[in-house]
C-alpha positions as CSV (number, residue, x, y, z in Angstrom):
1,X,11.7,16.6,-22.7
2,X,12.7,15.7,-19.1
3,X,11.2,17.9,-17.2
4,X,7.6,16.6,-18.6
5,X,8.8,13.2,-17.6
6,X,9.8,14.6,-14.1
7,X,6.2,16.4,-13.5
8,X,4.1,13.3,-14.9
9,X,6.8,11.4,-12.1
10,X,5.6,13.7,-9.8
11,X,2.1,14.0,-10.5
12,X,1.9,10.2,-10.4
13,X,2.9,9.4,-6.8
14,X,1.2,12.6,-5.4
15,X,-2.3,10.6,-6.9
16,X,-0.8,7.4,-4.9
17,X,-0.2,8.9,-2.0
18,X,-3.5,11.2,-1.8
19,X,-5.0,8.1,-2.8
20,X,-3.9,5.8,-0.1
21,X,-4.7,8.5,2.4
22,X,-8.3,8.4,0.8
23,X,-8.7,4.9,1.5
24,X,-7.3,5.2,5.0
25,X,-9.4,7.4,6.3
26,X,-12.8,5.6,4.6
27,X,-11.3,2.6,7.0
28,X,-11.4,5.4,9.5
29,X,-14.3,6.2,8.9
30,X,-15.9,2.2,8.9
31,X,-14.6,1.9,11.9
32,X,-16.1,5.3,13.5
33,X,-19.3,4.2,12.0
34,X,-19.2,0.5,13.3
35,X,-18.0,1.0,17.1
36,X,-21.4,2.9,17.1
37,X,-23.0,-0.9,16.8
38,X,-23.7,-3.3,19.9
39,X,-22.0,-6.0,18.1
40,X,-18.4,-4.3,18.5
41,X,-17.9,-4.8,21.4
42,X,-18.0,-8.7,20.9
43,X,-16.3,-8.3,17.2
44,X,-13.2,-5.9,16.9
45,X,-12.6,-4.9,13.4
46,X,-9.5,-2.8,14.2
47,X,-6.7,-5.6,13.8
48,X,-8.6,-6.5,10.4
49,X,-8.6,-2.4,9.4
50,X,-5.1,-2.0,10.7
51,X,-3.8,-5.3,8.3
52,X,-5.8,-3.8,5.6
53,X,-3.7,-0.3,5.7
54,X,-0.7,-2.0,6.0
55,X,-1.0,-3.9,3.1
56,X,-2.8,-0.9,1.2
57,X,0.7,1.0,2.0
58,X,2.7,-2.0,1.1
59,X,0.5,-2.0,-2.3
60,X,1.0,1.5,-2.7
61,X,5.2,2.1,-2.0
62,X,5.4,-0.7,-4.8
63,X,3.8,1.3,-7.1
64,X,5.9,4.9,-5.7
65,X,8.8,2.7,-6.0
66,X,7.6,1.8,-9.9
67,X,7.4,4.9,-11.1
68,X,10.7,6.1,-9.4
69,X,12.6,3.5,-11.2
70,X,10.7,3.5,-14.1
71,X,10.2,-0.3,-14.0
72,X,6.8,-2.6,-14.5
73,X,5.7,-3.2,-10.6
74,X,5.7,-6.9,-12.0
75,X,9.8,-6.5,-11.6
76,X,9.6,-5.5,-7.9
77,X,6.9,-8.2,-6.9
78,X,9.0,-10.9,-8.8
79,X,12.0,-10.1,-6.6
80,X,10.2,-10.3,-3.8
81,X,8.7,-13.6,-5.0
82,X,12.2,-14.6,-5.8
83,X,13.5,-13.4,-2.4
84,X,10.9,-15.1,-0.5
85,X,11.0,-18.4,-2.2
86,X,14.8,-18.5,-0.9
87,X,15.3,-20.7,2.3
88,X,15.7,-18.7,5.5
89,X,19.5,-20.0,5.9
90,X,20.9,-18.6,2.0
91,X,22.8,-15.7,2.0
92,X,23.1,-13.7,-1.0
């Protein structure tokens, strides 16, 4: 019945989101471990860790969005395909 459907909803973007924290904090954790090398202070890897969340969130809100609207995540990165691919001076 629905309220199956609503739990399994639930259940599902609780694993995304404890995921995604998982994976953040290994990144916090790669970085703690490398700023304890001589060679960080000559190469930064916090910009490169920072872009990595971002897009890991990104990634992530897709796939909350998906199961929110009950759509493929394909139908979400088409439209943003479709929306990108749209010169800067369109309005729709």
């Amino acid at each position: 019945p629905q309220y199956i459907q609503i739990t399994q909803s639930i259940a599902n973007i609780y694993m995304l989101i404890v995921g995604a924290a998982v994976v953040s904090a290994l990144l916090n954790g790669v970085h703690s471990i490398y700023t304890t090398y001589d060679v960080s202070q000559r190469v930064p890897i916090r910009g490169f860790l920072q872009v990595l969340r971002v897009l890991l969130f990104f990634v992530v809100g897709i796939f909350v969005l998906s199961v929110l609207m009950q759509e493929s995540p394909k139908f979400f990165l088409g439209g943003l395909g479709f929306m990108l691919s749209l010169p800067q001076n369109v309005a729709i």
